[in-house]
N, C-alpha and C positions, 0 to 999 in steps of 0.2 A: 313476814312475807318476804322480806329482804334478803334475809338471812336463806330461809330455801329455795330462792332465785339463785342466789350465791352458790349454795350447794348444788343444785342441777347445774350452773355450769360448770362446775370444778367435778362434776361425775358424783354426788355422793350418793348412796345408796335409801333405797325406801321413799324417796321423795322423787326418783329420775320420772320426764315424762317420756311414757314411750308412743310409738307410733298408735296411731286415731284416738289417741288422749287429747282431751282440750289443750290448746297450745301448741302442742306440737307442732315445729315444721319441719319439714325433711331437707337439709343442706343441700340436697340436690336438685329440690324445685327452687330453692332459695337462688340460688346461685348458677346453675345450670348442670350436669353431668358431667363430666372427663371427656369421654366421647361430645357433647355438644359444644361443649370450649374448644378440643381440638379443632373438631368439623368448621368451627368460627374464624380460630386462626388460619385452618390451612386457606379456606375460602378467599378471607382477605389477603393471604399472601397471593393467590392463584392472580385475586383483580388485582393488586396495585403491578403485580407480571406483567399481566396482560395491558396494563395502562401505562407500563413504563414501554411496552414492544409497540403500542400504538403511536408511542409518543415519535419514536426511533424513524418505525417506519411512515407518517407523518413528514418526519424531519427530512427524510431522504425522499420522501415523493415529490418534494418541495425543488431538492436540487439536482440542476440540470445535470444530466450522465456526463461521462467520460466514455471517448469513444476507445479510448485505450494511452499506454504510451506512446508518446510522438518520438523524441529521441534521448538518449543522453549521450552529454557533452563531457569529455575526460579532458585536462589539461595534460601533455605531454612532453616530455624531454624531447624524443626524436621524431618528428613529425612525420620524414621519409618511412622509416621502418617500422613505425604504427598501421603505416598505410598498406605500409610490407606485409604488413602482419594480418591484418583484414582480406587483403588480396587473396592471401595463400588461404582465407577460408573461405573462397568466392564471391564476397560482397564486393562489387565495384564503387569506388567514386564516382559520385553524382554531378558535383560541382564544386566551387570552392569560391574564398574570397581572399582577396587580397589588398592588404594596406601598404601605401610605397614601396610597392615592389616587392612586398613577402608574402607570400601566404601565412591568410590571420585563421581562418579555418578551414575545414575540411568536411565535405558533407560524406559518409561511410552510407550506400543503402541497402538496408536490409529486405523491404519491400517497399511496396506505393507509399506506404502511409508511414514507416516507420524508419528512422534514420540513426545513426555513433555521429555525434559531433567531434570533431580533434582538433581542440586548441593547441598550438605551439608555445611551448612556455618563452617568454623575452626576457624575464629574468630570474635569476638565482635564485631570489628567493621567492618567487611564485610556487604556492602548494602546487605538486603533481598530484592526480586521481581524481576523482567528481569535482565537474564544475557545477553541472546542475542537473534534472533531470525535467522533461518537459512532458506534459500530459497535452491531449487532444480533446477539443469538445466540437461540438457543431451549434453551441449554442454560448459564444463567448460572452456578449452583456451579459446574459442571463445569469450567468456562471458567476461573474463579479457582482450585478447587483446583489445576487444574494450569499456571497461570502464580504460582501458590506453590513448587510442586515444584519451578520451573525460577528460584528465585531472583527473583521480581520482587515488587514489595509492592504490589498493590490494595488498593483500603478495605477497609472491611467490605460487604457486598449492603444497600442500601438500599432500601423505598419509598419514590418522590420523589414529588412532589407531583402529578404527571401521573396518578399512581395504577401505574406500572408498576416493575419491580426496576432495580435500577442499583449500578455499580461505576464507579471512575474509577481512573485508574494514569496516573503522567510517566512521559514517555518519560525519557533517559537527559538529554536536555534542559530537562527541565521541562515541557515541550508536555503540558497536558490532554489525556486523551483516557478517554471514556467509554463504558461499556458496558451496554445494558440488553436487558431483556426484555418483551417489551409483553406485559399480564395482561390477561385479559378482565375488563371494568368501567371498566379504565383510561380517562381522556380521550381519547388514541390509539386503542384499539376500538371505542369508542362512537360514534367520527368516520368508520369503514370506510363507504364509499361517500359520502359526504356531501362537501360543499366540493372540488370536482372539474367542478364547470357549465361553469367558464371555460375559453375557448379555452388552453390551457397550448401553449406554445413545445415541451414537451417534458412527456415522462411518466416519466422515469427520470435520477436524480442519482447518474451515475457514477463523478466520480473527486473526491475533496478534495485541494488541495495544502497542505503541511506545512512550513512554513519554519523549516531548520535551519541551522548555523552551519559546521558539519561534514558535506557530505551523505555521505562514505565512513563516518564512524563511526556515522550515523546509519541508512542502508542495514544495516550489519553489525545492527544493534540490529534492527529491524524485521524482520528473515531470520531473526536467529539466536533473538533471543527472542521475539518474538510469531509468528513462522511465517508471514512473507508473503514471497509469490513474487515475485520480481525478473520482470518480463517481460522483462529481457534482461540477459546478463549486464555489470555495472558499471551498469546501467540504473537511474533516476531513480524508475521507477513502479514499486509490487509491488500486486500482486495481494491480497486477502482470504482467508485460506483458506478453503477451501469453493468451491461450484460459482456467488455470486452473480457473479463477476466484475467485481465494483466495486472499484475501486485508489485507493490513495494516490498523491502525489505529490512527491518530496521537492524542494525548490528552496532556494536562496539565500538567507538571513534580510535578505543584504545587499543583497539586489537592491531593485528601486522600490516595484515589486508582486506582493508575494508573496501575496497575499488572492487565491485563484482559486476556482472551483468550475467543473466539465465538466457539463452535460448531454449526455448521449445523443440524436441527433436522426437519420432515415433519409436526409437528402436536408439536404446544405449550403447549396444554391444557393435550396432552397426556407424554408429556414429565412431565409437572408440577406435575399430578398424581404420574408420577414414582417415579419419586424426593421425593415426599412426601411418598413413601413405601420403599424407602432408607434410610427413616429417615432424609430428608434431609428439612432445613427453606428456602423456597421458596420466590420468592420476583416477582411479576406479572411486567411487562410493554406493549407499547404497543405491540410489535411483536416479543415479546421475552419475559425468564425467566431466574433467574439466582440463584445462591449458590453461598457463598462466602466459599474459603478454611481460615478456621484461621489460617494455618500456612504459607497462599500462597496466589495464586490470586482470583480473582473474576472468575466468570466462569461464561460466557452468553450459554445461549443457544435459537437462533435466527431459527424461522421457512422459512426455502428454501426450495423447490420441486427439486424433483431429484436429490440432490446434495449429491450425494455418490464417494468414491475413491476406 
């Protein structure tokens, strides 16, 4: 009996069982069909999907939006002709500070809510280009209790000298990056409508670039723990969470120039004209234009619809 067990399963012949012979089973009720093992895997891939997208979003229902960029701060050689240089694109100074007698910064605005910091470099060896870049929320404890939860260390909430609240947190790099909320009384609200005369090239400062050393660990850090949306996957830019759609930009520490800022403008072709009646060297791509500041950063300017603050 052994011996033609052995033999059926080695195939031999005269002894095979076949199908509705006692014994017989069919390997495909045994085991399941091709099609029903696929049909199995693809299923539990579909859920653990959808259990990983529930998790995500979950995660981000959880924390508070960003109401957009607030501003970023450049460190600069020449403080005058920075300013020179903002002017000729119609953004006025707001206000400034000053420590014994110098100007320590420079408020640049672009609209109500959104401002260019210009530090003045004091010494030689002070890096030029990003000092930091600051995001807006209207819900600031909120904002840090829950990037406490998730492991990260912000300051404590401060009033800064603007008169509004504020928080700062490094990235996993070191990269400043600051967070506030504009009070009423503050400097910032007492300027709403004011310093806005001038012709501006643009009304909306939408994207800051962020120069890292690592952009794959740097990506995973900005997704995973502050909650910003990759606009594509492996992709350079994310998103802010929340509905303003102003994004980051991650790029290269080691490239030339990594000092960038995007405005928002309707019309590339019209924008490049102007540029060029500002006196300004133009440089075409595909869906943008841009001027470099020589004492500062690169300056895109990226054609979006509708996108005003």
């Amino acid at each position: 009996m052994r011996e033609r067990t052995i033999e059926n399963m080695a195939g031999g012949t005269g002894h095979d069982l076949k199908p509705g012979s006692p014994g017989f089973t069919d390997s495909n009720e045994a085991y399941g069909s091709k099609d029903t093992r696929g049909f199995a895997r693809t299923r539990m891939a579909m859920l653990m999907a959808l259990f990983a997208l529930f998790c995500v979003l979950q995660l981000r229902a959880q924390t508070p939006p960003l109401a957009g960029i607030a501003h970023v701060a450049f460190r600069v050689a020449d403080l005058d002709k920075s300013r020179a240089f903002y002017h000729t694109l119609g953004f006025e100074q707001a206000f400034e500070f000053a420590d014994d007698g110098k100007t320590s910064v420079v408020f640049i605005k672009i609209n109500d809510d959104q401002f260019i910091e210009l530090y003045p470099r004091t010494e030689d060896s002070e890096p030029l280009g990003l000092a930091h870049v600051c995001f807006e929320t209207n819900a600031l404890e909120a904002l840090r209790a829950d990037y406490l939860r998730h492991g990260l260390e912000p300051s404590e909430i401060e009033k800064g000298r603007a008169g509004n609240l504020l928080f700062d947190l490094l990235d996993f790099e070191g990269q400043l990056l600051e967070y506030t909320q504009y009070l009423p009384g503050s400097l910032h609200s007492m300027d709403h409508g004011k310093h806005l005369e001038g012709d501006r090239i643009s009304q909306h400062l939408l994207e800051a670039t962020i120069p890292v050393r690592n952009i794959a660990a740097a990506r995973r850090f900005y997704a995973t723990k502050l909650r910003f949306e990759p606009s594509s996957p492996g992709g350079v830019k994310l998103r802010l969470p929340g509905n303003s759609e102003d994004q980051i930009e991650l790029a290269s520490a080691f490239a030339t120039k990594t000092a960038r800022i995007t405005f928002a403008v309707e019309n590339t072709e019209h924008t490049a004209t102007n540029l060029h009646r500002r006196g300004f060297k133009v440089r075409a791509d595909a869906n943008s234009v841009s001027i470099s500041d020589p004492n500062g950063p690169l300056i895109v300017f990226r054609e979006v619809q509708g996108r005003k603050r």
